[in-house]
C-alpha positions as CSV (number, residue, x, y, z in Angstrom):
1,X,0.0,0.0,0.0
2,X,0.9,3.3,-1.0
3,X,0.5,6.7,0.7
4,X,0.3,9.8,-1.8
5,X,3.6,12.0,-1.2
6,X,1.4,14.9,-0.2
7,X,-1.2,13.7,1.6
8,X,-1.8,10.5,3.1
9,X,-4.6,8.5,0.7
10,X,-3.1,5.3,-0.5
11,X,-3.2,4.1,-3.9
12,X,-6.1,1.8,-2.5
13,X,-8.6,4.4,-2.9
14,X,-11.1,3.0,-5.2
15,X,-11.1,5.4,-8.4
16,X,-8.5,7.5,-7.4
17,X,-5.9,8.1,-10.0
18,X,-2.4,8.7,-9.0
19,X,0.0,10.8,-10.9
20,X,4.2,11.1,-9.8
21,X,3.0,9.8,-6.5
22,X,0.8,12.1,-5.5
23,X,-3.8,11.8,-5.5
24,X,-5.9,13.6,-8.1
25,X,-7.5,15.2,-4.7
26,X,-4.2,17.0,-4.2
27,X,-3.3,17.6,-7.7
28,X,-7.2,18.8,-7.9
29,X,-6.4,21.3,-4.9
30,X,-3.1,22.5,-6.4
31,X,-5.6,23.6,-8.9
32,X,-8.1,25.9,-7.5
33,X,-6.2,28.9,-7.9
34,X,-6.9,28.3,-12.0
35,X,-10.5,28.3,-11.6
36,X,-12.4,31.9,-11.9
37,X,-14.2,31.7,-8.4
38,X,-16.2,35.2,-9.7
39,X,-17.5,33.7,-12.9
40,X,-18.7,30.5,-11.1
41,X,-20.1,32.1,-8.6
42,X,-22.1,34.4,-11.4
43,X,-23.0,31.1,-13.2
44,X,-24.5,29.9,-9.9
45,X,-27.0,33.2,-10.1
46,X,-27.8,32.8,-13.3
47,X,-28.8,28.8,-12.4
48,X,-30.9,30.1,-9.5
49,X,-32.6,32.9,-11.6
50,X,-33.7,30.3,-14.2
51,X,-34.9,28.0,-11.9
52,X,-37.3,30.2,-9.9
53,X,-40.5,29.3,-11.0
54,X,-43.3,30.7,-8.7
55,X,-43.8,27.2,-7.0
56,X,-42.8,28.8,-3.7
57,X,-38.9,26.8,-3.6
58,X,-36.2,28.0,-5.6
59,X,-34.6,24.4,-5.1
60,X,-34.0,21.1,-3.1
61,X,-31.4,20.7,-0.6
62,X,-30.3,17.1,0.7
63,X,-30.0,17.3,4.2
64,X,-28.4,15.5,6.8
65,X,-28.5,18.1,9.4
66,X,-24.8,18.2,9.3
67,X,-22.0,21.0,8.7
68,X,-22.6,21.2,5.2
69,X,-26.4,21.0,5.1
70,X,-26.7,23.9,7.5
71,X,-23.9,26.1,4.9
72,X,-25.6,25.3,1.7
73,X,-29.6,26.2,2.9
74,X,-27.5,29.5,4.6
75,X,-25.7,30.3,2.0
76,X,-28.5,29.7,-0.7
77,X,-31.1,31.7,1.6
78,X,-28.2,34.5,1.7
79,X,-28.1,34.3,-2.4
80,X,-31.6,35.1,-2.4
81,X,-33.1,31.9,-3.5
82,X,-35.7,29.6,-0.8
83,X,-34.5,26.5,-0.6
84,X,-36.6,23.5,1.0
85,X,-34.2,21.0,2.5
86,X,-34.9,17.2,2.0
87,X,-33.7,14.7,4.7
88,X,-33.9,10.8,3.9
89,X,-34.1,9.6,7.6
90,X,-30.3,8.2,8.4
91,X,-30.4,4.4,9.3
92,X,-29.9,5.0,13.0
93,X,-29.7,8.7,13.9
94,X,-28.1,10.0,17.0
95,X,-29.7,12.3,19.7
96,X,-27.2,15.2,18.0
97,X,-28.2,13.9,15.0
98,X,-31.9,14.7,15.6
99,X,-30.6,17.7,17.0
100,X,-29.4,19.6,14.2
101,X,-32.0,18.1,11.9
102,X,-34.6,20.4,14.7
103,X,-31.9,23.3,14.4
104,X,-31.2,23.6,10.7
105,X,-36.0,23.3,10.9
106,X,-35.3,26.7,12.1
107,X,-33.9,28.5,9.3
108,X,-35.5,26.9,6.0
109,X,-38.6,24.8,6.0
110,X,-37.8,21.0,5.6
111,X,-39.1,17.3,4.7
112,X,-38.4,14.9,6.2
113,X,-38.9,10.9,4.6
114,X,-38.7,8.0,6.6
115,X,-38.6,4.7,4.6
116,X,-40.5,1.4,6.1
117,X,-37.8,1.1,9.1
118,X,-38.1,-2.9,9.3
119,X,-37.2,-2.3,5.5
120,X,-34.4,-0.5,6.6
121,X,-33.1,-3.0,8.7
122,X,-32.7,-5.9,6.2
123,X,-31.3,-3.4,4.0
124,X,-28.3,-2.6,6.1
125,X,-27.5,-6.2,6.7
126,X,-28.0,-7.2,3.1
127,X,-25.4,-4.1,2.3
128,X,-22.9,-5.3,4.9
129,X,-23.1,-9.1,3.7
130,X,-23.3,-8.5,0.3
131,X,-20.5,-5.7,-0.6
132,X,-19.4,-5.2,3.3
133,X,-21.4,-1.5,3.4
134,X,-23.8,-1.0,6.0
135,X,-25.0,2.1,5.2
136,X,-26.2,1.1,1.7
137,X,-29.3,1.7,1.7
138,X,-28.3,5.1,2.8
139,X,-26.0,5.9,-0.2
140,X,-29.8,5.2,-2.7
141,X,-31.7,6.9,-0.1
142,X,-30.2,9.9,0.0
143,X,-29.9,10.4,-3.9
144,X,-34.0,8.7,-4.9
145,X,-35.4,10.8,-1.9
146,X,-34.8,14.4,-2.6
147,X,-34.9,13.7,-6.4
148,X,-38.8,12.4,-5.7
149,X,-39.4,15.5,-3.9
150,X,-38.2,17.6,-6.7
151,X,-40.1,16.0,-9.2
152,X,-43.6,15.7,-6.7
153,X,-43.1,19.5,-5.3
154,X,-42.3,20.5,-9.4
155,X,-38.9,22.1,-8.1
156,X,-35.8,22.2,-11.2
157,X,-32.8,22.6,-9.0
158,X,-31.1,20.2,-6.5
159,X,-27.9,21.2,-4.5
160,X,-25.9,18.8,-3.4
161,X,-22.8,19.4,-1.4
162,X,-18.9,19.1,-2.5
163,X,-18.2,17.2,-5.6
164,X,-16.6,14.0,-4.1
165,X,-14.6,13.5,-7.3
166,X,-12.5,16.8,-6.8
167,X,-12.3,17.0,-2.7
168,X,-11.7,13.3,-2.5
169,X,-9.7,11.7,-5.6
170,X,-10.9,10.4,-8.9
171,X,-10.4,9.2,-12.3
172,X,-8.5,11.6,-14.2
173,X,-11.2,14.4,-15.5
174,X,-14.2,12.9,-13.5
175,X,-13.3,16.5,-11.5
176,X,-14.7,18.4,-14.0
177,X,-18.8,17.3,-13.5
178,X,-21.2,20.2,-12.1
179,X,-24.4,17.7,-12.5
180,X,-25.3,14.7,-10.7
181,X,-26.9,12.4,-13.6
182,X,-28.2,8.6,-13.2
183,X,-24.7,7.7,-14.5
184,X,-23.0,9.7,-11.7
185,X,-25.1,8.0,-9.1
186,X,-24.6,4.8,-10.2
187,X,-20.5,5.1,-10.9
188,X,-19.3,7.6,-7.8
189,X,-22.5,7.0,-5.8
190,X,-21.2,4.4,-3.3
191,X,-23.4,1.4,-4.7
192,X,-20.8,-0.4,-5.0
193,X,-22.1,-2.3,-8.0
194,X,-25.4,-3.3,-6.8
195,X,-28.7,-1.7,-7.7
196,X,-32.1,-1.5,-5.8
197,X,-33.9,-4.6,-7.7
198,X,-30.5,-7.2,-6.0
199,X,-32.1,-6.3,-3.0
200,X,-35.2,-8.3,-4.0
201,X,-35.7,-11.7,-2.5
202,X,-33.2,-10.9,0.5
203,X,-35.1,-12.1,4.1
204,X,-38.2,-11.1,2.2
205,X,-38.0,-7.7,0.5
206,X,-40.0,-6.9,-2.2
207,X,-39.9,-5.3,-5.1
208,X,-42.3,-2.8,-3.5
209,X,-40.4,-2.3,-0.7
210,X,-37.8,-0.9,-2.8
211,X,-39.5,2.2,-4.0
212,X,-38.3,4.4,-1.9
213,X,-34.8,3.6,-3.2
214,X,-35.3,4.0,-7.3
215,X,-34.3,7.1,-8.6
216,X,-37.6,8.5,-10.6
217,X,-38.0,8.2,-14.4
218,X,-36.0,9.5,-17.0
219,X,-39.3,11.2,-18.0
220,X,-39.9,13.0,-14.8
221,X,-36.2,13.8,-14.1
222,X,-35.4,15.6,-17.8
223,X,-36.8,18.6,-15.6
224,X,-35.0,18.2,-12.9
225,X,-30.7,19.1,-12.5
226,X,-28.9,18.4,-9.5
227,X,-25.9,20.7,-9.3
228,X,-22.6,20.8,-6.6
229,X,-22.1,23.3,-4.6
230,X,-18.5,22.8,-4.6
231,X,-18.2,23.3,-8.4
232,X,-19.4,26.9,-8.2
233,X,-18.1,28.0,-4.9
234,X,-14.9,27.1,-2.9
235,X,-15.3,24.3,-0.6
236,X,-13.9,24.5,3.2
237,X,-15.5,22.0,5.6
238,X,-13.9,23.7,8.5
239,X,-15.7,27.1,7.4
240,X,-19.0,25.1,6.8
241,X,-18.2,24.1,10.3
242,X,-18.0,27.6,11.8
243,X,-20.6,29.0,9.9
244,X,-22.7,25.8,11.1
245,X,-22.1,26.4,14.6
246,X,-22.8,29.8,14.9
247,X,-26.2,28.9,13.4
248,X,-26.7,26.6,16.1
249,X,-25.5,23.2,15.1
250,X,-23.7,21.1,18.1
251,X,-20.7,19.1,17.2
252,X,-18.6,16.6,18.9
253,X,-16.0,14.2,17.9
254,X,-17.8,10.9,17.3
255,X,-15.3,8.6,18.0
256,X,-11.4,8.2,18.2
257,X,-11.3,6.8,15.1
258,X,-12.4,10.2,13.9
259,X,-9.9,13.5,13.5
260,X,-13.0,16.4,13.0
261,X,-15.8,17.2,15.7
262,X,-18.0,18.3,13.0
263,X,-18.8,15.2,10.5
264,X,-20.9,12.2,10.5
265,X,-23.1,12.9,13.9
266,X,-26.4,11.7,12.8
267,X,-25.9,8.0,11.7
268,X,-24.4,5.6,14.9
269,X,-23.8,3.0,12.1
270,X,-21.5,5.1,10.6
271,X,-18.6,3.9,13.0
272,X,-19.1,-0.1,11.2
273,X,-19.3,1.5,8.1
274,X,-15.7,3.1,8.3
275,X,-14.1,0.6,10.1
276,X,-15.0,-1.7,6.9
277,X,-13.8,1.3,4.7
278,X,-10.9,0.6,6.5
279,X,-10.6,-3.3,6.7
280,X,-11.3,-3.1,2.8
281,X,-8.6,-0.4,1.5
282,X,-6.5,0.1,4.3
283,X,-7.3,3.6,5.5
284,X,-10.4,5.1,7.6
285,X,-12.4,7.8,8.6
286,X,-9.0,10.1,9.8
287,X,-7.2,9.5,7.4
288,X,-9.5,11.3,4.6
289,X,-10.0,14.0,7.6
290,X,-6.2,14.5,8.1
291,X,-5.4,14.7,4.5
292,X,-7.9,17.4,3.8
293,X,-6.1,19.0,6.4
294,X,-2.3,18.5,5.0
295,X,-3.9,19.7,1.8
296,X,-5.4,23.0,3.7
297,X,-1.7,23.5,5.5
298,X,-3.5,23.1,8.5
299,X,-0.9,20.5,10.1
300,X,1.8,18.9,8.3
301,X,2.2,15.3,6.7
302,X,4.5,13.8,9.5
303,X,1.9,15.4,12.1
304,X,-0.7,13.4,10.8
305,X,1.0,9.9,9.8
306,X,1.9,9.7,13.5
307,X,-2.5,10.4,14.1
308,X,-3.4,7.9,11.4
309,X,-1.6,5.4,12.7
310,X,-3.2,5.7,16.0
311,X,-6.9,6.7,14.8
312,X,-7.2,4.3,11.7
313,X,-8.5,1.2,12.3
314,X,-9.9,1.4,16.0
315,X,-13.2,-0.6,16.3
316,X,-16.2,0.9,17.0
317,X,-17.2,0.1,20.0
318,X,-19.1,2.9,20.8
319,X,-19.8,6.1,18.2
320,X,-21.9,8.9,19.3
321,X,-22.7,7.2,22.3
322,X,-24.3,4.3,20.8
323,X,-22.6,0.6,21.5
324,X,-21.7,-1.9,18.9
325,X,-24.1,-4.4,20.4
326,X,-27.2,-1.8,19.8
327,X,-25.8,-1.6,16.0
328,X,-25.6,-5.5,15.6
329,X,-29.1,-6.0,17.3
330,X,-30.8,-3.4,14.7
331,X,-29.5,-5.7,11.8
332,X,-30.3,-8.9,13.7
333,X,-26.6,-10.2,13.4
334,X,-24.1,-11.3,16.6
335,X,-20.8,-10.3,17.2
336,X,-19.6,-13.5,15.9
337,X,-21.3,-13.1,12.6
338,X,-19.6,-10.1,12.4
339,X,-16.1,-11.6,12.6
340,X,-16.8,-13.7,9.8
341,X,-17.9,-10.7,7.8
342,X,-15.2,-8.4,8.7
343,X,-12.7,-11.4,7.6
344,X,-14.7,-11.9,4.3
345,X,-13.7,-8.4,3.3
346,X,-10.2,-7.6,4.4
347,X,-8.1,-7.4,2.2
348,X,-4.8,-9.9,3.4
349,X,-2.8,-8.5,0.9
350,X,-3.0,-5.3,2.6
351,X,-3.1,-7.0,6.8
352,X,-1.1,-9.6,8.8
353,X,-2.9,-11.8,11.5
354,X,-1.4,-10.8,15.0
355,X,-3.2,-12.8,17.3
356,X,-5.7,-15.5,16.7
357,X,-8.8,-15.5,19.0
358,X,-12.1,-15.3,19.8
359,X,-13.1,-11.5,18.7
360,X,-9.5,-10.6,17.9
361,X,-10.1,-8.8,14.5
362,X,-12.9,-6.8,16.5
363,X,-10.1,-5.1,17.9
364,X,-7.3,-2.7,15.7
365,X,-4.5,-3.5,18.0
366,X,-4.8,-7.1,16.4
367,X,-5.0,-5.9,13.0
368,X,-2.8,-3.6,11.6
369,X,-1.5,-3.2,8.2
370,X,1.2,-4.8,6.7
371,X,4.0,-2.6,7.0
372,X,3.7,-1.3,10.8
373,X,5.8,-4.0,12.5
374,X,5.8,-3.0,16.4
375,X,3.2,0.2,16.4
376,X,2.2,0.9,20.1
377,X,-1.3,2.3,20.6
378,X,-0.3,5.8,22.5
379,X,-3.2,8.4,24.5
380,X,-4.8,10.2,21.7
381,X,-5.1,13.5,22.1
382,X,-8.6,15.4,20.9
383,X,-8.2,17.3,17.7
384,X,-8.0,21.2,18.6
């Protein structure tokens, strides 16, 4: 496994070109300063003009009640347009999580859609069996839901946050994309492959229960765009963050395994979701955290190698509160099936077995990649 010279993705990264070494999300950084901020920034007025069209909302926001839902309904409200913010209900949301969803109620009128929850269940379990994901059924819900609203409420415009491909790493050009099409969800969208109609079948799902999940018809969304924010303006989660919490968002760090205080606080599954992330490709939650940083000179590289080796990897016992054992129960699975799972997907060519026992590879002392020989776990320290 490789670690990009700037930053600290490895070469693991699914769809992340590498060029001399170094991620297309740093070589996409490096390249900001090209881009004409202004004339973006005009283009995004001119989208909003043309998409006000007396229905009473200007456009759709996906919402998760986090950092960068609460900066995109601000900064759309601010840029004159209304917009009406969309949540598809998280798979197990946190008491912050509800939270924020209540706070960010306050400044822009909001829907929220709640799937059959039994549903829901299955479909996490299915998404961690099948492709090792628990939050699938998140990933579809999050891009059929607000794009149903759209089309039902008659509403052109979607905003969608950051454009993953150029704050994250991608194939070479995939940077370039201001839309969100049916192709995009189904390439970048983390659906690893599957679509809604695999589901069917699974401990009883039908294809009715996947409606939610289906994006609509090509006939009802050739109205419809979905734009990123991040294409028009400059993208800073840390200013999201501020502006967030001065509009009243709480934020906390959700577990050690995590670098920022203000990402991921609504889901408790989250924590099993990046510890796979992690068992799959070598690299978690902190380590995309601490390389937006290096990229943002806010610490430097050696700085956070010596935190990724410490944060990466740790098992989630507990995230925002919420025990692993009250995540396993909602899915109907036991510890134990979750060692077999968690073995299914690592990748060996990446790992060494330390220890062999009973719930070993629950824990990251046990597991650590390939090339740390005699890492000691140390105190870690809370980000500042």
């Amino acid at each position: 496994m490789n670690r990009c010279r700037s930053c600290l993705i490895p070469d693991t990264r699914p769809d992340t070109a590498f060029v001399d070494g170094e991620c297309s999300a740093c070589i996409n950084f490096k390249k900001r300063t090209e881009i004409d901020w202004g004339a973006r920034k005009r283009q995004l007025e001119s989208i909003l003009e043309q998409g006000r069209n007396g229905s009473g909302f200007d456009c759709v926001v996906p919402s998760s009640g986090g950092k960068d839902s609460h900066y995109q309904v601000l900064t759309l409200i601010e840029m004159g347009a209304r917009p009406l913010v969309v949540t598809a209900s998280t798979c197990h949301l946190t008491e912050v999580g509800r939270l924020n969803i209540d706070n960010l109620a306050r400044h822009a009128t909001t829907i929220e859609v709640t799937p059959n929850r039994s549903v829901r269940a299955r479909l996490n379990r299915f998404g961690l069996e099948t492709v090792g994901d628990i939050s699938y059924p998140e990933h579809m819900a999050i891009f059929s839901i607000p794009f149903k609203v759209a089309s039902d409420f008659g509403i052109p415009l979607l905003f969608y946050g950051e454009s993953p491909q150029r704050e994250y790493g991608c194939p070479n050009g995939a940077e370039e994309a201001l839309t969100m099409t049916r192709r995009w969800v189904h390439e970048f969208g983390g659906l690893l492959g599957l679509r809604a109609n695999d589901c069917v079948g699974y401990r009883g799902i039908s294809k009715a229960d996947m409606g939610d999940y289906l994006l609509p018809s090509d006939a009802k969304l050739v109205h419809t765009t979905a734009y990123f924010l991040g294409q028009f303006l400059p993208w800073d989660s840390h200013l999201n963050a501020r502006i967030a919490k001065k509009a009243g968002m709480i934020q906390m760090l959700p577990s050690m395994a995590n670098w920022w205080e203000h990402e991921n606080l609504d889901n408790a599954q989250t924590g099993l979701h990046d510890y796979m992330m992690y068992r799959k490709y070598g690299y978690g939650r902190a380590c995309a955290q601490l390389s937006i940083d290096i990229r943002n000179q806010h610490i430097t590289r050696d700085f956070a190698l010596k935190e990724v080796l410490q944060r990466d990897g740790l098992f989630p016992e507990h995230y925002m509160g919420v025990s692993i054992d009250e995540v396993l129960e909602w899915i109907e699975l036991t510890r134990d099936d979750l060692v077999m799972v968690t073995d299914k997907f690592t990748n060996w060519n990446l790992f060494r077995r330390v220890i062999d026992e009973p719930f070993a590879p629950l824990m990251s002392s046990f597991y650590r990649p390939s090339d740390i020989s005699d890492f000691q776990m140390g105190e870690l320290p809370h980000p500042k």
